[in-house]
Each structure stands twice: as structure tokens, then as C-alpha cells.
PLY file of the C-alpha trace (Angstrom):
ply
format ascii 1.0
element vertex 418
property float x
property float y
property float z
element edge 417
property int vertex1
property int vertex2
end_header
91.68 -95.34 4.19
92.85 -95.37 0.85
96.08 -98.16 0.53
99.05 -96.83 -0.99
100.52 -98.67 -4.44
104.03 -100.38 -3.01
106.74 -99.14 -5.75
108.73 -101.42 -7.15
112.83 -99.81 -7.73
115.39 -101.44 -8.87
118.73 -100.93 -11.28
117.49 -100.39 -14.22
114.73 -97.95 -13.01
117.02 -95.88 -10.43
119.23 -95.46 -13.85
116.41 -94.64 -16.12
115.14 -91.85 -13.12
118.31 -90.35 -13.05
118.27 -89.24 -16.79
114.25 -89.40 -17.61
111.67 -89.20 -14.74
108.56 -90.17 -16.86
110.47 -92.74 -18.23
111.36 -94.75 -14.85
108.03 -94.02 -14.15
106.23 -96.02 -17.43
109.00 -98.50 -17.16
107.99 -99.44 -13.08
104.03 -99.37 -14.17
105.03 -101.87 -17.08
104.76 -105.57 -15.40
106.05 -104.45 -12.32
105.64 -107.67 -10.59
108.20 -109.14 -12.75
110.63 -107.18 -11.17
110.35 -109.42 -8.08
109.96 -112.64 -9.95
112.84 -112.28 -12.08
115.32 -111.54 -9.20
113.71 -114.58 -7.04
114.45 -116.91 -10.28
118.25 -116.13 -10.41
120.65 -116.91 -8.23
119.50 -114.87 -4.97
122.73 -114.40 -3.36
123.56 -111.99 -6.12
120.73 -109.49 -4.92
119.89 -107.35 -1.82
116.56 -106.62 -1.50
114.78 -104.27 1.25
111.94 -102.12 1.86
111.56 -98.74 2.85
109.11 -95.88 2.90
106.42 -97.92 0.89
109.14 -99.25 -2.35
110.16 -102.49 -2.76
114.06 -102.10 -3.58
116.12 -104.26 -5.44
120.01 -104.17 -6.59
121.92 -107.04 -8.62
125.61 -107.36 -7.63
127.87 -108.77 -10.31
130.27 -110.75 -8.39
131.94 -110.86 -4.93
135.53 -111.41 -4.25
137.83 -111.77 -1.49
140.06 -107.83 -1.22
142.09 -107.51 1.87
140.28 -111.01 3.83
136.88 -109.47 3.04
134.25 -110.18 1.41
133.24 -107.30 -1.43
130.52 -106.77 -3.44
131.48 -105.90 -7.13
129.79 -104.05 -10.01
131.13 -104.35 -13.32
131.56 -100.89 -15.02
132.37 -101.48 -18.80
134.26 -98.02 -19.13
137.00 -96.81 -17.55
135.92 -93.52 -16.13
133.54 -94.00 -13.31
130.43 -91.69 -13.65
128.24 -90.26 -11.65
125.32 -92.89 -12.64
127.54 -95.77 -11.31
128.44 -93.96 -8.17
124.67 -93.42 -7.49
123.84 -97.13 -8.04
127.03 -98.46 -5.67
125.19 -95.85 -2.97
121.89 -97.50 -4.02
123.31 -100.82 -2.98
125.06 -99.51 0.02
121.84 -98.18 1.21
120.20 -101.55 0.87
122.52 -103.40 2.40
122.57 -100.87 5.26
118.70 -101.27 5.68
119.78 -105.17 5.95
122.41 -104.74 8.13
124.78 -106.24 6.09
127.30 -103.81 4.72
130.07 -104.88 2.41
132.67 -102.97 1.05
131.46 -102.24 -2.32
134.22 -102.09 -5.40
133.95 -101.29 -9.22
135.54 -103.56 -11.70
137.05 -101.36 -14.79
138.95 -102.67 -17.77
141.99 -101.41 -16.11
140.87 -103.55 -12.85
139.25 -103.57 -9.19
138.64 -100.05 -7.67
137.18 -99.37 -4.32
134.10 -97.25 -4.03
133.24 -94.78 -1.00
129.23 -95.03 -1.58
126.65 -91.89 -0.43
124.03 -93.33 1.21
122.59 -90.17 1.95
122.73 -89.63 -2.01
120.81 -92.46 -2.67
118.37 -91.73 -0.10
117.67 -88.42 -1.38
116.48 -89.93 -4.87
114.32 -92.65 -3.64
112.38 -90.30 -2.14
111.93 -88.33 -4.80
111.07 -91.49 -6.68
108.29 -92.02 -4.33
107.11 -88.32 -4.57
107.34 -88.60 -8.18
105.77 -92.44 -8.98
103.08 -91.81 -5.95
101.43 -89.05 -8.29
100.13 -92.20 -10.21
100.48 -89.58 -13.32
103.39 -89.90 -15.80
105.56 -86.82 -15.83
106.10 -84.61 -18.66
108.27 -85.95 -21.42
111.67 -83.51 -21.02
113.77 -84.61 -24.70
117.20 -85.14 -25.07
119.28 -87.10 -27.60
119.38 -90.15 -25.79
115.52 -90.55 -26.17
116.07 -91.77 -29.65
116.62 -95.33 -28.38
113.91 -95.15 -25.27
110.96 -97.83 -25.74
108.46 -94.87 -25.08
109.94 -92.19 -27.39
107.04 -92.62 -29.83
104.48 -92.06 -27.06
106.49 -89.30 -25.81
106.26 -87.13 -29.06
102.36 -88.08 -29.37
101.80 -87.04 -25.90
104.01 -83.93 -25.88
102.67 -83.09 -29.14
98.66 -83.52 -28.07
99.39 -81.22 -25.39
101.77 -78.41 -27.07
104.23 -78.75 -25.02
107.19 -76.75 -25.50
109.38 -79.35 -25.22
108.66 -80.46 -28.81
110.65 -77.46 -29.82
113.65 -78.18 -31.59
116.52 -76.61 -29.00
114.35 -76.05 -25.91
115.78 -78.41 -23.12
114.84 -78.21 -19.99
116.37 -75.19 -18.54
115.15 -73.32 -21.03
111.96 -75.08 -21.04
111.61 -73.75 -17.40
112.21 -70.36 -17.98
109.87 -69.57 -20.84
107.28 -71.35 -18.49
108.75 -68.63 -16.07
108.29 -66.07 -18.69
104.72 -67.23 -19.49
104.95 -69.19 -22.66
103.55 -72.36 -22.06
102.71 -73.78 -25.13
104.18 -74.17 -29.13
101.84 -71.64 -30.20
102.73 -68.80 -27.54
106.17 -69.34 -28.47
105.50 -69.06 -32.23
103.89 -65.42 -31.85
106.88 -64.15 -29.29
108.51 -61.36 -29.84
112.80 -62.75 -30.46
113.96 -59.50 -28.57
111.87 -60.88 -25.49
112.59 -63.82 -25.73
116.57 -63.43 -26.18
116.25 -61.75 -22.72
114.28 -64.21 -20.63
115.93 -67.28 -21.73
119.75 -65.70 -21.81
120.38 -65.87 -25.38
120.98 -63.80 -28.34
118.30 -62.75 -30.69
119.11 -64.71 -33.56
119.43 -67.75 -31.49
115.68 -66.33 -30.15
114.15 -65.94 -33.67
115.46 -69.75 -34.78
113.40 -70.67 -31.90
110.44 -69.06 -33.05
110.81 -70.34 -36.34
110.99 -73.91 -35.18
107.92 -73.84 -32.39
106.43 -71.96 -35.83
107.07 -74.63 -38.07
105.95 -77.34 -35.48
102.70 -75.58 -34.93
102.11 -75.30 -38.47
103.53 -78.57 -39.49
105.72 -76.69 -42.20
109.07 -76.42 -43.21
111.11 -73.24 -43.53
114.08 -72.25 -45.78
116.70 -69.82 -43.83
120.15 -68.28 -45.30
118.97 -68.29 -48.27
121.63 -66.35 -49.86
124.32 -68.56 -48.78
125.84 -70.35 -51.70
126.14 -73.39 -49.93
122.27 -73.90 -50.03
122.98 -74.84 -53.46
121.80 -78.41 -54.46
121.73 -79.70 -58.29
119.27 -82.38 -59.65
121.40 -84.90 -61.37
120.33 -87.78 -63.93
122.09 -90.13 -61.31
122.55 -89.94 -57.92
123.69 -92.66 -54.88
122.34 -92.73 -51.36
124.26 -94.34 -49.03
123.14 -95.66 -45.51
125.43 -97.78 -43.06
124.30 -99.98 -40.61
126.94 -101.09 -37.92
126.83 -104.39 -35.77
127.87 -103.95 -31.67
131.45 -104.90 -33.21
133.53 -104.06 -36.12
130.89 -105.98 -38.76
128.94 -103.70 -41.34
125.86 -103.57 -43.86
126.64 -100.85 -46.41
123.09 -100.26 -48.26
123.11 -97.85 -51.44
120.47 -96.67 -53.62
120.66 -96.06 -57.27
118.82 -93.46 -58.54
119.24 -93.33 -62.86
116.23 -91.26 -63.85
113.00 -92.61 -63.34
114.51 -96.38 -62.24
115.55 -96.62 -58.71
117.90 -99.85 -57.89
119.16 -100.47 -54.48
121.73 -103.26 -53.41
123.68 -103.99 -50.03
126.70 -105.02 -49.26
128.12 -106.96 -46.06
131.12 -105.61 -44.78
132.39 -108.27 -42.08
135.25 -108.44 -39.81
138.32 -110.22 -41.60
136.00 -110.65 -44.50
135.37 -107.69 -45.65
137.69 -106.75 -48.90
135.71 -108.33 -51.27
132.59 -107.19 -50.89
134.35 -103.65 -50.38
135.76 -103.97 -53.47
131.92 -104.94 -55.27
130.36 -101.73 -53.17
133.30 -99.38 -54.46
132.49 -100.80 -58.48
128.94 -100.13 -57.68
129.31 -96.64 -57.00
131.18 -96.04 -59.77
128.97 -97.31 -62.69
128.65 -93.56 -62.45
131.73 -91.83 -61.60
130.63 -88.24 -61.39
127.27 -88.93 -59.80
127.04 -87.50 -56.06
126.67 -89.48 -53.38
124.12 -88.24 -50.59
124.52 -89.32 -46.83
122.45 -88.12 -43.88
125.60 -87.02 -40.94
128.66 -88.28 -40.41
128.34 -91.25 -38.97
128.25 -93.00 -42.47
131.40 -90.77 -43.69
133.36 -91.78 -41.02
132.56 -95.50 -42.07
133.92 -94.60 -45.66
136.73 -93.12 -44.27
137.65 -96.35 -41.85
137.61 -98.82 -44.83
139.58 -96.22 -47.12
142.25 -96.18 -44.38
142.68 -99.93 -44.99
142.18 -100.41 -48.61
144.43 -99.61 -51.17
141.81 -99.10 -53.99
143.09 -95.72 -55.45
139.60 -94.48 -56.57
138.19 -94.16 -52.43
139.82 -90.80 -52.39
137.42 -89.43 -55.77
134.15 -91.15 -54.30
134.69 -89.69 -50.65
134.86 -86.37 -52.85
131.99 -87.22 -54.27
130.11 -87.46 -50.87
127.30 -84.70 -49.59
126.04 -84.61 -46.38
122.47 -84.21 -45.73
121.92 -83.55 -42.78
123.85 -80.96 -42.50
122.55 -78.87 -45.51
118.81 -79.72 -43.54
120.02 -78.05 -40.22
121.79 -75.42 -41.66
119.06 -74.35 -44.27
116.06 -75.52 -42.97
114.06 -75.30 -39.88
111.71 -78.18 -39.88
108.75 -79.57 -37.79
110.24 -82.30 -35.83
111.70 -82.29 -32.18
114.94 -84.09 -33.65
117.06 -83.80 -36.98
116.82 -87.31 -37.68
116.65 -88.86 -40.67
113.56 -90.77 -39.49
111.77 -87.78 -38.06
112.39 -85.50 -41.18
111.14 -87.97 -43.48
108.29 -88.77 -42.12
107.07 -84.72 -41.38
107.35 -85.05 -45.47
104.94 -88.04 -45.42
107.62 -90.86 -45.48
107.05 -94.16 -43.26
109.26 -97.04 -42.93
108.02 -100.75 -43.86
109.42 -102.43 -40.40
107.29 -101.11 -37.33
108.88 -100.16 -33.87
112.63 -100.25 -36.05
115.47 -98.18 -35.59
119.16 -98.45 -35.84
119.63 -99.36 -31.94
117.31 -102.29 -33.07
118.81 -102.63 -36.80
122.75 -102.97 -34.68
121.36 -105.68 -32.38
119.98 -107.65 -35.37
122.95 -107.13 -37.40
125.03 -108.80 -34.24
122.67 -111.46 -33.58
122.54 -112.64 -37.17
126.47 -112.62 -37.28
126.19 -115.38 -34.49
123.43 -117.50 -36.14
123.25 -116.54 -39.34
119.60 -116.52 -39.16
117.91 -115.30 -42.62
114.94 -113.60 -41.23
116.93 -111.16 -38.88
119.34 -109.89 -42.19
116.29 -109.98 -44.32
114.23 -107.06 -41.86
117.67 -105.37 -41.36
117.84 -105.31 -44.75
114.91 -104.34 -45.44
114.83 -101.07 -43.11
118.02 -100.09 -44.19
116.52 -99.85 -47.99
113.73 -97.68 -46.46
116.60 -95.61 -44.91
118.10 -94.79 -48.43
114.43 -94.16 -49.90
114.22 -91.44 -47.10
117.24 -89.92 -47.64
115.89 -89.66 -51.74
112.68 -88.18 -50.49
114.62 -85.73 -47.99
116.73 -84.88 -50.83
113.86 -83.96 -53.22
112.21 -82.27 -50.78
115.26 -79.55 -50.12
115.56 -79.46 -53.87
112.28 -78.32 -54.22
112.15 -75.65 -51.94
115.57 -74.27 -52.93
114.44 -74.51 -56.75
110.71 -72.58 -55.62
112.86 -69.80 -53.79
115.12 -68.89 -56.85
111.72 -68.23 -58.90
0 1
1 2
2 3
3 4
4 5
5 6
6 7
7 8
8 9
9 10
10 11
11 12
12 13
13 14
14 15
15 16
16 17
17 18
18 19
19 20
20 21
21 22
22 23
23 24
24 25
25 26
26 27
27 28
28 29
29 30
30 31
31 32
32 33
33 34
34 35
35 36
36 37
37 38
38 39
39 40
40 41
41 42
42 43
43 44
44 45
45 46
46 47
47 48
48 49
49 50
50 51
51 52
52 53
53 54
54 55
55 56
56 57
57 58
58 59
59 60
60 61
61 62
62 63
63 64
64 65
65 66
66 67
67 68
68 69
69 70
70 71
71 72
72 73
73 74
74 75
75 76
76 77
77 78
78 79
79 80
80 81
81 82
82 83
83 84
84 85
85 86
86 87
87 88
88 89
89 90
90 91
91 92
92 93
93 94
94 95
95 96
96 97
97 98
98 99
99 100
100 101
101 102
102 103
103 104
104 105
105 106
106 107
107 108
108 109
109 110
110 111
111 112
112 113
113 114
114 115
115 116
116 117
117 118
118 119
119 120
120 121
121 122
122 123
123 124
124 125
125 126
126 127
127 128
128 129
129 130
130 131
131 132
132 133
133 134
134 135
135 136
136 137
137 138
138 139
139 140
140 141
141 142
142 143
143 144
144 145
145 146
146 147
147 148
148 149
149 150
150 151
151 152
152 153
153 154
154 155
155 156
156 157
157 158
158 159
159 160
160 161
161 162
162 163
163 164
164 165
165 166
166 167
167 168
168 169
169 170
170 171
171 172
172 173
173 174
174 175
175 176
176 177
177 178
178 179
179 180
180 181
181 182
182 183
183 184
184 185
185 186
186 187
187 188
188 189
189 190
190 191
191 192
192 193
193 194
194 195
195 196
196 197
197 198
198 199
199 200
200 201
201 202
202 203
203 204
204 205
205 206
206 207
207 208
208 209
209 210
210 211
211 212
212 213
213 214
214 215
215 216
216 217
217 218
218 219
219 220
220 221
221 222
222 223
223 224
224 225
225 226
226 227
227 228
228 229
229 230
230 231
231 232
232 233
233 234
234 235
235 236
236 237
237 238
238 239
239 240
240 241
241 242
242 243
243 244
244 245
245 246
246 247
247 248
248 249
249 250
250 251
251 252
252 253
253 254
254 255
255 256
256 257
257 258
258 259
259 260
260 261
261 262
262 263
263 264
264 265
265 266
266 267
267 268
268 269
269 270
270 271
271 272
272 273
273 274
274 275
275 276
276 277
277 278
278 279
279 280
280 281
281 282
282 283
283 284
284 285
285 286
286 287
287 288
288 289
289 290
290 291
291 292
292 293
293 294
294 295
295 296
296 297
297 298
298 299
299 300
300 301
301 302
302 303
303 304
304 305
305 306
306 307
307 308
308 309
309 310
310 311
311 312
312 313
313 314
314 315
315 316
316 317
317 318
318 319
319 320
320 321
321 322
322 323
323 324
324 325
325 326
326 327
327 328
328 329
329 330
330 331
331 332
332 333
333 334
334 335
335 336
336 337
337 338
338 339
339 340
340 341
341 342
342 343
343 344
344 345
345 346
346 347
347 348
348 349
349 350
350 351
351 352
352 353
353 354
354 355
355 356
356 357
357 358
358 359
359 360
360 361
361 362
362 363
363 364
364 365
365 366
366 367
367 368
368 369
369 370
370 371
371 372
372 373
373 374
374 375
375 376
376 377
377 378
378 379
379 380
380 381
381 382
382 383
383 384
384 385
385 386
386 387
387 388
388 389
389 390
390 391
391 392
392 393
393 394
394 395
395 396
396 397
397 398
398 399
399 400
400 401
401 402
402 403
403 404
404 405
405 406
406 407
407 408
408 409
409 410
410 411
411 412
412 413
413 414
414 415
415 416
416 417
């Protein structure tokens, strides 16, 4: 008789299950035994452990204090509205203390203070087994995308995978409703949906037909590995080469300090300098970015979504330099001329993912700006060299990117006028 792989679930793979099945699932098969050792190596009385149906299940508590003479079992929640993810771990912990026989009341602590918890067991119950139904395969489920896979660990091998196989899901607007019901429909792969017929389409999946043909278009462009240029006639797809031209890339710490990177482009020379923005420190070097981008006052200045504008528009709120209000004028956004213009072959509108369809790859490996905000806050503590040096050094290849992007869009707007 075959013996059946014991599952390891804890925390951090109940949470990852809830939003991403093959996630949780890659994330148990990776050193799995850990899981156990780590917990044993801390201080025990801060987990439950129990088993049941086959899994190994473990749950961290964060403290325990004393509410109305009893003893209760805390988890710290760092936002103030409880969600439904925190509700289904406190039931995960429930449960395991139930198997133990050892239920404690179970409270949240919010910044606004202690609040009681009513945990469903039966909730929690319901997902292990569908954990075990799902891990016992011993096959990794289909990548389903949504935004917050731009910070997974296995979001690279995701889009390989999905992309080897054709799956649907690499279409640009296709989540997983939808997904199921073109697979409902029939279309099971990019190239099916590429050759349907928007009117058909519109129907099945319970949209309109224009939203139908942009779909099209973008499983199109991702089976052909080509970009598109839509509303053409709209005189907001305009875009003018310029002897100089700034591009502008933020990078933001896990609190209020900043790297502001910018990119000179003067002809053929290309000159790129960065700027540390930190908290309580920051006017000076504000003052030395603002000079910067006005060697050339009438030069435009291209970012890729708002995230960076919004950065501009913090600082200006604080300075009193009277020129902020011409250079936010000056400012063009990107990414929003690319998704409104363009349909392109990528599953996300990043800037990463854009650039590199055009060819584009960044110097630091395995980088992005999850990973860029955790060195930036790490080297604020110990100022160590190396950390602002790669930070640096990813946030140049940022502003390169946005330069290619930018060319790229220029030349296809320029080809279509012809």
C-alpha cells in the first residue's frame, strides 16, 4: 500500500491558499521540514500544533494576556479593519486548539486595541480539507494571476509555466471567472481565443463587444509576441521626440525615506544621477534633484503610473520652491499612454514586463521594487554600501526601461502617421 506524503500547514501557507492555491502548494513542497524545526526552535508555548486527516498543523500566537481572569490567545492584526484572512487564521487556531483540547478565547490586537474574536471552526475545517485534496494531487495547480502576484517568489515560474502551456490566464484581463467560462465556452488556450469571434465572446463571458475584441487583441498579441496600436485617432496618442528628455523613477523605503533616480537624456549622451530623499533630511537633496531637472526647463519628464507623481506631489506640498508647480506640468505618464494606446504581450502593464517583451533586461537578477523597498529600509538602519549600491543600481535600469518603453511607443505612433 502506497504511504501517503504527511502535509505540512501552517500560517503562512493557510494565508498563501486562501489567495493562490498553486502557490501554498510550491511554498509547502519548498523545505517543508523546516516548518517543524523552526517552530520547535522558538519559544514553544507560543504555538499549537496538531494533526489531523494526514497534515501536520501549525499556528504561531503572538502573545497571551489575562481579559476577564482568563487566559487569551492574541494575534496581532496591523490594520484596523479585521478581514476575512485574519478571521480564517483565528478559526485555524481555534480548530487546533480544539483538536488539543485546549480552547482559549482567542482576541485580535488592532491599533485601536484588544478585540474579541468569535472563530469558525467549521470554516477552517472546510479549507484544510481542501488543502489536502488540493496538495495530495502531488501536481502544482494552475497559476490563476492577479495583481498581488507581482511580489510572489514564484511569479517568474508562473508566467514560464502558464506561458509553455497557453494558458489563458496569460491574457491580459482574463481572471478567473472569466477564465472559467471561456473554458466553459470551449476556448482553452491563447490561440483559440485569438481567432474568436468578439460577438461570441461578449456573450459567453457577460461583456460588451468592445471589451470582447480588446481581449482578442491581447491573447493576439501574446500569441504572436507583438504589440498593437489602438485609438489611433485620438489626439492624445500624440508623443514628440525631444533633444532632451528626463525619466524619473522613485523608489520608496517601508517608511517615509526615498531614492529619487532620473535619467538624462541630451541627444545621443544619456546621464543618470540619484538623489536620497530621507526623513527630516530631505530638503537639500530636494532642492539638488529640482536644479537637476531644470538644466532643461522645457524638457518633459516621463514617469511610468502614478505612484512616482504622487511622490512629486508629497514633497511639493512641503517645499516652498516656486518652480515644483512648472516641472509637475512638465510630467507625462507612461503608463498610461501604454494601456490606453497599446495592447501589448505581457500578462501585466508593468514597467518590468513591457520592457522586457521589447528586449529589455535588468542588471540585478530576482529584483523588484518589493525587494528594492526592503533594501532601501535595511540600508537606512546600517548604512551598508552594498545594499544602496544594487538599489541603486536597479533603479538606473528602471529609468533605462522607461527610455526604451518610450522609444518604442514613439516608433509605432511615428510608423502609423506614414
Amino acid at each position: 500500500m502506497e504511504e501517503i506524503e504527511t502535509i505540512i500547514v501552517n500560517d503562512e501557507i493557510l494565508k498563501s491558499f486562501i489567495s493562490c492555491h498553486r502557490k501554498a502548494f510550491l511554498l509547502e513542497k519548498l523545505e517543508k521540514g523546516m516548518r517543524i524545526q523552526n517552530s520547535q526552535q522558538e519559544n514553544e508555548k507560543f504555538y499549537f500544533k496538531a494533526e489531523y486527516e494526514n497534515m501536520v498543523l501549525l499556528s504561531k500566537v503572538d502573545d497571551f494576556v489575562e481579559m476577564n481572569d482568563q487566559k487569551t490567545a492574541v494575534l496581532n492584526v496591523h490594520s484596523i479593519t479585521i478581514r476575512e484572512r485574519h478571521k480564517i487564521l483565528a478559526s485555524f487556531l481555534a480548530f487546533i486548539m480544539k483538536l488539543n483540547k485546549n480552547e482559549l478565547p482567542i482576541s485580535f490586537r488592532t491599533p485601536e486595541g484588544l478585540k474579541i474574536v468569535y472563530p469558525r471552526v467549521e470554516k477552517a475545517k472546510q479549507i484544510l480539507l481542501k488543502i489536502k485534496e488540493t496538495f495530495s494531487s502531488g501536481k502544482a495547480p494552475n497559476p490563476t494571476f492577479s495583481f498581488a502576484c507581482r511580489n510572489c517568489p514564484f511569479h517568474a515560474e508562473c508566467v514560464e509555466f502558464a506561458s509553455k502551456e497557453g494558458d489563458i490566464s496569460m491574457i491580459n484581463g482574463i481572471g478567473e471567472g472569466r477564465k472559467k467560462a471561456l473554458q466553459k465556452a470551449g476556448y482553452s488556450t491563447i490561440n483559440e481565443v485569438s481567432k474568436a469571434d468578439p460577438k461570441l465572446l461578449a456573450k459567453y463571458m457577460g461583456i460588451n463587444v468592445q471589451q470582447a475584441q480588446k481581449i482578442v487583441l491581447q491573447a493576439l498579441s501574446v500569441d504572436t509576441s507583438k504589440w498593437f496600436l489602438v485609438n489611433k485617432n485620438d489626439k492624445n496618442v500624440k508623443i514628440f521626440n525631444r533633444n532632451y528628455e528626463y525619466f524619473f523613477d522613485v523608489e520608496k523605503a517601508a517608511d517615509e525615506n526615498y531614492l529619487f533616480g532620473v535619467l538624462l537624456k541630451e541627444k545621443n549622451k544619456v546621464t543618470y544621477r540619484y538623489f536620497l530623499l530621507l526623513e527630516n533630511e530631505w530638503k537639500r537633496e530636494w532642492e539638488n534633484f529640482l536644479n537637476f531637472v531644470n538644466v532643461h526647463p522645457r524638457a518633459p519628464i516621463y514617469h511610468y503610473d502614478v505612484f512616482d507623481r504622487n511622490v512629486m506631489e508629497k514633497f511639493a506640498s512641503m517645499s516652498s520652491n516656486r518652480n515644483v508647480g512648472r516641472i509637475l506640468k512638465r510630467f507625462q505618464d507612461m503608463y498610461n499612454l501604454v494601456k490606453r494606446h497599446f495592447v501589448v504581450p505581457v500578462r501585466f502593464y508593468s514597467l518590468k514586463d513591457v520592457a522586457k517583451s521589447i528586449g529589455f533586461n535588468w542588471r540585478v537578477e530576482n529584483f523588484n521594487g518589493y525587494e528594492a523597498m526592503k533594501h532601501l529600509t535595511e540600508w537606512k538602519k546600517s548604512k551598508d554600501e552594498s545594499l544602496l549600491q544594487r538599489i541603486v543600481k536597479y533603479n538606473e535600469d528602471d529609468c533605462k526601461a522607461l527610455m526604451v518603453v518610450k522609444e518604442k511607443v514613439s516608433e509605432m505612433i511615428k510608423q502609423s502617421e506614414r
